[in-house]
C-alpha positions as CSV (number, residue, x, y, z in Angstrom):
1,X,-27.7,-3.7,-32.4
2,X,-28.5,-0.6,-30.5
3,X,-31.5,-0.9,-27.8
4,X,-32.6,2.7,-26.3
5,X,-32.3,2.1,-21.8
6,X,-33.6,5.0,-20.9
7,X,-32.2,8.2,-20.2
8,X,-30.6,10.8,-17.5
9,X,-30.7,14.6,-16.8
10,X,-26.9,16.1,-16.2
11,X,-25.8,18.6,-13.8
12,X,-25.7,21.0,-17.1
13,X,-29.3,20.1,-17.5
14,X,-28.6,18.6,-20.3
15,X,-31.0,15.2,-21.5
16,X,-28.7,12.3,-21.9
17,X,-30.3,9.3,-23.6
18,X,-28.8,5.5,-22.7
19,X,-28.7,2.6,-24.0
20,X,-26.6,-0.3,-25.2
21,X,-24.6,-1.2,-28.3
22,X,-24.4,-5.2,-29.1
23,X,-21.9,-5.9,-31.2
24,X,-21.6,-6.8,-33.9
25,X,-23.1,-3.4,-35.0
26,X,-21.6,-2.0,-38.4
27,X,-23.4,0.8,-37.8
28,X,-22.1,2.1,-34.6
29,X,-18.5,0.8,-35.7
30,X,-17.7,4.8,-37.5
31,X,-19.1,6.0,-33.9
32,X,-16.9,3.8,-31.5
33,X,-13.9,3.4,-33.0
34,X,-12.5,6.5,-32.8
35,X,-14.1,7.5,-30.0
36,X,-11.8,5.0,-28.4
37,X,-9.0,5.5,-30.8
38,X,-7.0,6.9,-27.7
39,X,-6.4,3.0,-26.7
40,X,-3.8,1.0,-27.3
41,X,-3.2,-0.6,-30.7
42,X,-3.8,-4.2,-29.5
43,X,-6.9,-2.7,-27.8
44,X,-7.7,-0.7,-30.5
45,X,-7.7,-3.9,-33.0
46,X,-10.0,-6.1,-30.2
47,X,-12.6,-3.1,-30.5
48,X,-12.5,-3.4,-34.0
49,X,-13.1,-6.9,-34.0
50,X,-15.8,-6.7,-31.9
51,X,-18.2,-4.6,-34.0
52,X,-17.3,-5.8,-36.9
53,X,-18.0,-9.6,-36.3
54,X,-15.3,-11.1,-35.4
55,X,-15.7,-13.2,-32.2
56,X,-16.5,-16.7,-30.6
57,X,-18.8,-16.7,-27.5
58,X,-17.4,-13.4,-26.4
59,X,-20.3,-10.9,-25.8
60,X,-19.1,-7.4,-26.3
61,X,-21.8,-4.4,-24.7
62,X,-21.1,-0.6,-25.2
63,X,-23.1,1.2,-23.1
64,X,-23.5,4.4,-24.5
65,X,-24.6,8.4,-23.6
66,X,-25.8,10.8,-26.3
67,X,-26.7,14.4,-25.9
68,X,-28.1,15.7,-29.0
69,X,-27.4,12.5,-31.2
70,X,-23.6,13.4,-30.2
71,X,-21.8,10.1,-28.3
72,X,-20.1,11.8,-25.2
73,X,-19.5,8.9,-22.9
74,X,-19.6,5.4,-22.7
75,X,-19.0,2.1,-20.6
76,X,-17.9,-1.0,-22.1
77,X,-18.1,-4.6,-20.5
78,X,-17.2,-7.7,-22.1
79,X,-17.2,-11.1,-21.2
80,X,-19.4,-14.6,-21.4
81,X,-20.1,-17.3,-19.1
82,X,-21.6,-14.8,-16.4
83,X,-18.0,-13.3,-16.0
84,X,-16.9,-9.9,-17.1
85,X,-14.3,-7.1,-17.2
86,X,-15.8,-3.6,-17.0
87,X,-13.3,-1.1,-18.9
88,X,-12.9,1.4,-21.4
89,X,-14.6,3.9,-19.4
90,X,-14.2,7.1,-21.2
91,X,-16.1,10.8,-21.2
92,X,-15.2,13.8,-24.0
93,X,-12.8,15.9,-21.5
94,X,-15.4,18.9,-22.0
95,X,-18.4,16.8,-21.4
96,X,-16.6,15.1,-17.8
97,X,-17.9,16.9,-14.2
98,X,-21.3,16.5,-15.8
99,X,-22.4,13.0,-13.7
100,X,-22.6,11.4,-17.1
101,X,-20.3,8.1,-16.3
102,X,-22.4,8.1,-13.5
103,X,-25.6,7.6,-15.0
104,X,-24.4,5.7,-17.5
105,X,-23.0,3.3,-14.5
106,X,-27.2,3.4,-13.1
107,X,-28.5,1.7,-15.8
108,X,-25.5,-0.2,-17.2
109,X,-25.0,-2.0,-13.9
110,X,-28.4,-3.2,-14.0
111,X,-28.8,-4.5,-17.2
112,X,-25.4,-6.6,-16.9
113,X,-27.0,-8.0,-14.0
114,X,-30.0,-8.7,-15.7
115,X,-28.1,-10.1,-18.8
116,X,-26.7,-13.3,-16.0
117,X,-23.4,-11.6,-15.2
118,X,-22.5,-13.2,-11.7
119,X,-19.1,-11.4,-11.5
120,X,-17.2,-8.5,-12.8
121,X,-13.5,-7.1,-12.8
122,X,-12.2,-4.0,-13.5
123,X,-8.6,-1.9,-13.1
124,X,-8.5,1.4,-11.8
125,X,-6.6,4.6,-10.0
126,X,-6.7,3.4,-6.1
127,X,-8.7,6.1,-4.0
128,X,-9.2,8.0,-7.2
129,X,-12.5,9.7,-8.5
130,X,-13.1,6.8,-10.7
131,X,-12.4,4.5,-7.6
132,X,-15.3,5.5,-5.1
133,X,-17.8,5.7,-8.0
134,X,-17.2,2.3,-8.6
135,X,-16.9,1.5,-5.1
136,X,-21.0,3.4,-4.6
137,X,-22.0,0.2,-7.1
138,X,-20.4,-2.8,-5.2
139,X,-16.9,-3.1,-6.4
140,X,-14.6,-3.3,-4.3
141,X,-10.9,-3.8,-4.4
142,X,-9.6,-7.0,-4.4
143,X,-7.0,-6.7,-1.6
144,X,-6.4,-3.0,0.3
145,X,-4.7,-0.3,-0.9
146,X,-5.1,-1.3,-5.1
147,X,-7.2,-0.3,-8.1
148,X,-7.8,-3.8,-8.9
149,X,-11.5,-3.9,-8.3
150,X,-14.0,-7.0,-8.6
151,X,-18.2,-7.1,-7.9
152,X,-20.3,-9.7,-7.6
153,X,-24.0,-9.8,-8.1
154,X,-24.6,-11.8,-5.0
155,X,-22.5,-13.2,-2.2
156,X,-20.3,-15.8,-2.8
157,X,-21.1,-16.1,-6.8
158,X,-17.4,-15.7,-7.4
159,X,-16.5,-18.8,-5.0
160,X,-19.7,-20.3,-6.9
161,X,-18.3,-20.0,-10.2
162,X,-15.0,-21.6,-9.2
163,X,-16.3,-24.6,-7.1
164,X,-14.7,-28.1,-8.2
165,X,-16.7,-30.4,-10.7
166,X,-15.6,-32.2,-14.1
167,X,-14.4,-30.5,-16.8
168,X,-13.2,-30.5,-20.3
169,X,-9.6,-29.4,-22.4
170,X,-10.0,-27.2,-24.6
171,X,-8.5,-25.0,-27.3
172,X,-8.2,-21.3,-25.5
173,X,-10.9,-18.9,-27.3
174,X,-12.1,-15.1,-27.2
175,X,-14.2,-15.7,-24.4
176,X,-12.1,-16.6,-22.0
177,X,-10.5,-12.9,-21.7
178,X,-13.0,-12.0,-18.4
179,X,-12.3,-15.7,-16.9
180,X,-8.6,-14.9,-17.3
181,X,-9.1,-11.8,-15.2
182,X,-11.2,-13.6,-12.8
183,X,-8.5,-16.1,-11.6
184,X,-5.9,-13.6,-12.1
185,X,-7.4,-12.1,-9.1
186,X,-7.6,-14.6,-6.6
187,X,-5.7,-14.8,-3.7
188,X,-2.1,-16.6,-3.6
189,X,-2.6,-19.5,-1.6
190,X,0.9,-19.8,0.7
191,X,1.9,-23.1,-1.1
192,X,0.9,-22.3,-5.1
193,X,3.2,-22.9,-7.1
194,X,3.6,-19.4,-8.8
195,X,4.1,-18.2,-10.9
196,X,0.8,-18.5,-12.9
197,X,1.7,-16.9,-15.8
198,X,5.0,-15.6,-16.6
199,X,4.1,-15.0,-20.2
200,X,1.3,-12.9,-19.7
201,X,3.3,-10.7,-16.6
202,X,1.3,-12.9,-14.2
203,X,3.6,-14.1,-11.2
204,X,1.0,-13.7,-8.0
205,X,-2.1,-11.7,-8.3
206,X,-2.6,-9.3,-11.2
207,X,-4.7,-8.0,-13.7
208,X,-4.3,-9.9,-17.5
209,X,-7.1,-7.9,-19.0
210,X,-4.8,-6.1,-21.6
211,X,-1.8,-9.2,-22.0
212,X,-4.9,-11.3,-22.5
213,X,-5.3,-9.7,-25.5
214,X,-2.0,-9.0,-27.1
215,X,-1.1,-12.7,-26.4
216,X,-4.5,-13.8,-28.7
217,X,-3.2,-11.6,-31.1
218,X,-0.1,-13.1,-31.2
219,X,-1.2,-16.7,-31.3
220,X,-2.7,-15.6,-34.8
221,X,0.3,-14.5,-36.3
222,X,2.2,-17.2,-35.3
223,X,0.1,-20.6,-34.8
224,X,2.7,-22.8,-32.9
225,X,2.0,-20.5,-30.1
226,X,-0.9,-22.7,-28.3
227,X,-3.3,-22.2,-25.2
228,X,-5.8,-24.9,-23.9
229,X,-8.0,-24.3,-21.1
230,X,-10.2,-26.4,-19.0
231,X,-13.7,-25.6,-18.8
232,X,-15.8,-26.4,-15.7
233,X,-19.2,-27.9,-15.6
234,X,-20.3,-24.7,-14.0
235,X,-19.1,-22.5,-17.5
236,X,-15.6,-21.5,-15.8
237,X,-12.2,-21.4,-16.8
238,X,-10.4,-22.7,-14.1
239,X,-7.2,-23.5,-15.2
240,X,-4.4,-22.7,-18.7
241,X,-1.8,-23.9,-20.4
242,X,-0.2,-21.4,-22.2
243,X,3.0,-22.4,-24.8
244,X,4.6,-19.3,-26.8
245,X,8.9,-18.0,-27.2
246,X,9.9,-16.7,-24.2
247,X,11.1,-13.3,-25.7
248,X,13.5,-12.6,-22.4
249,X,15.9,-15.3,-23.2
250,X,18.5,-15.3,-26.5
251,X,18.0,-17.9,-28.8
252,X,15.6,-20.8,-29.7
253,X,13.8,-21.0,-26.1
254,X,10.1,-21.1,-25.5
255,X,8.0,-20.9,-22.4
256,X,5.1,-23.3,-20.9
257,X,2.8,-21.9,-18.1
258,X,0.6,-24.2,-16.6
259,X,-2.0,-23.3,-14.1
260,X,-5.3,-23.8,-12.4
261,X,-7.7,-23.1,-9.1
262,X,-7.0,-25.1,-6.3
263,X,-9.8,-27.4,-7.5
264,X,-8.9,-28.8,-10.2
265,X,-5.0,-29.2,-9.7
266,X,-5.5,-33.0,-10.7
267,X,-6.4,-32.1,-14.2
268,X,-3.1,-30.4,-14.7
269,X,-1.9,-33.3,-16.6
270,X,-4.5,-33.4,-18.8
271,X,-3.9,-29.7,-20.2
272,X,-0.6,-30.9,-21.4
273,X,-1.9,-33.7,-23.5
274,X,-2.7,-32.0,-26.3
275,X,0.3,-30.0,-26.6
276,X,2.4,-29.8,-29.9
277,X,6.0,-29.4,-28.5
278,X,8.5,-27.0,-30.3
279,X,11.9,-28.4,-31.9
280,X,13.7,-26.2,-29.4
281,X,13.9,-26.4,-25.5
282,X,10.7,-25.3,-23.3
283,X,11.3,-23.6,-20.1
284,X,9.1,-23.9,-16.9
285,X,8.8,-22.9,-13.7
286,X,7.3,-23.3,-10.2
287,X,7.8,-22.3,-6.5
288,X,6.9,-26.0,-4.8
289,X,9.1,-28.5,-6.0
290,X,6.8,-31.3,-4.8
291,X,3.4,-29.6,-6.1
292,X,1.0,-30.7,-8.8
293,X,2.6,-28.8,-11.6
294,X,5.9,-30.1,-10.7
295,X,4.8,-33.8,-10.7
296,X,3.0,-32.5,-14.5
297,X,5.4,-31.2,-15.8
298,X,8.2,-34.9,-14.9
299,X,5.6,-36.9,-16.7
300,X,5.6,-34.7,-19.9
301,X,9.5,-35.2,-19.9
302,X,10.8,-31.5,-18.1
303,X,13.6,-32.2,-16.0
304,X,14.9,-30.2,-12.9
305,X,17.4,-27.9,-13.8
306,X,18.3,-25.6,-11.4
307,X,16.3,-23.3,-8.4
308,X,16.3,-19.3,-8.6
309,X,16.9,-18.2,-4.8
310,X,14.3,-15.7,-3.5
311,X,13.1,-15.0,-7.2
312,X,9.5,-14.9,-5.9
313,X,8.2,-12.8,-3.8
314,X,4.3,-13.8,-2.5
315,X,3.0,-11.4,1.0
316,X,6.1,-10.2,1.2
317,X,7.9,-13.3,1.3
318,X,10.4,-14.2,-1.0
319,X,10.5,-17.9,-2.2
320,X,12.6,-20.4,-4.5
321,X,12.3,-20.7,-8.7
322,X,12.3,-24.1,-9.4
323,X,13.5,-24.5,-13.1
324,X,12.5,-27.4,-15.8
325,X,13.3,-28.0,-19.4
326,X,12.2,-30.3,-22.0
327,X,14.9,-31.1,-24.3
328,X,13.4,-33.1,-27.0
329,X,10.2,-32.9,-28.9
330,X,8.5,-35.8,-28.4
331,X,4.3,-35.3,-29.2
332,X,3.5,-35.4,-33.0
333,X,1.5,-32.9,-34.5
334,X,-2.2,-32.6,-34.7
């Protein structure tokens, strides 16, 4: 569904009219598509999806500029829960130097407010063009000297989001993609046991707004790969358990990573439960030997095997890889 915003006169003079594409919208799926169609394939395939109807909770928003009826720039932010990513920012190379991102930005900004977004996330150049326009709108970079970049619509909503309370397992979904993002980019506390996420590149604090997706994708093709979240009472994700092969490794060996926000480290246990366990050895790892996730992982059957010296580095400190493996499969199938 397409809903006019209003509009914006460019430094060409040029009239500009805004507004927002809700997918799914069939109609603007010829339009969008390959505008886009630079991305990559994974991303390329999400976008699809997106205007096309495939999805769960995930709200998808393409806020769009047209001069003339011609698309020439647009601003996409997707997410759910009041958490988003901001990305695919893209301008026609002769239409750029115009202040159309810009104004797109005004009113886009705005209405994701307005739509309940508390938080936001985004990856660019650090100290680029890009960079300080987003920095005019209240992002700002989530530790000095990156591209990483995260807003929040008033202070302390992030915190907010994340405070302890109950929650519930669940089956990972679509909509957890910005949430994913979101805890990505907190801070390292000194004693976490990283690394958070070794199958989506995670160790400390990253972005996981594009592994995010190519790990869904895989999950489909291959359904023993499994994810379970836990959901706060607040809407959050605050926590994963993520079970797929570990492609680094020869041979039969698959990977667990189990994680959440300082919170909720007690439910760590819980995320495991519903796991269906592979007929082939599952590696995990952790850089606190006496932690949460360690004391997890013993009660699901993982034993210590070994400790990687100085294979994590955290602040520029480099600290111990404690290894586990589960031999046997024990859990029958759903």
């Amino acid at each position: 569904m397409y809903e006019r915003l209003g509009e914006a006169v460019l430094r060409s003079g040029e009239c500009m009219e805004i507004g927002v594409v809700r997918g799914p919208d069939t109609d603007w799926y010829p339009r969008i598509v390959p505008f886009l169609g630079h991305k990559q394939p994974d991303t390329r395939t999400q976008i699809r999806r997106s205007l096309a109807g495939e999805k769960d909770r995930l709200e998808s928003r393409y806020y769009v500029g047209q001069v003339d009826g011609h698309l020439i720039s647009q601003i996409m932010v997707v997410g759910s829960r009041g958490v988003g990513i901001l990305g695919h920012v893209y301008t026609l190379p002769e239409e750029r130097r115009k202040g159309a991102c810009r104004a797109i930005m005004e009113i886009q900004m705005a209405d994701t407010a307005a739509a309940g977004y508390d938080a936001l996330c985004l990856g660019t150049g650090y100290d680029t063009h890009p960079y300080w326009i987003y920095h005019s709108f209240g992002f700002r970079p989530i530790t000095e000297g990156v591209g990483r970049m995260w807003w929040e619509r008033t202070p302390g909503a992030r915190d907010a989001l994340l405070r302890p309370g109950a929650a519930q397992v669940r089956r990972i979904q679509w909509d957890d993609w910005a949430h994913f993002d979101l805890l990505a980019y907190q801070a390292a506390g000194e004693d976490e046991e990283l690394p958070r996420a070794s199958l989506l590149g995670l160790n400390a604090r990253e972005s996981v707004e594009g592994a995010f997706v190519s790990y869904m994708l895989r999950r489909e093709e291959a359904p023993m790969r499994q994810g379970y979240v836990l959901e706060s009472e607040h809407g959050a994700t605050v926590g994963w358990a993520l079970l797929a092969p570990d492609l680094s490794y020869f041979g039969d060996v698959w990977r667990l990573d189990l994680h959440t926000t300082p919170g909720f480290t007690a439910e760590m246990p819980r995320l495991l439960e519903p796991l269906v366990w592979p007929e082939a050895p599952v590696l995990a790892s952790g850089a606190a030997p006496e932690g949460p996730r360690a004391a997890a992982l013993r009660a699901a059957g993982f034993q210590s095997v070994g400790v990687l010296t100085g294979a994590i580095r955290q602040a520029g400190v480099s600290r111990d890889l404690n290894l586990y493996y589960r031999y046997l499969s024990e859990s029958p199938p759903n």
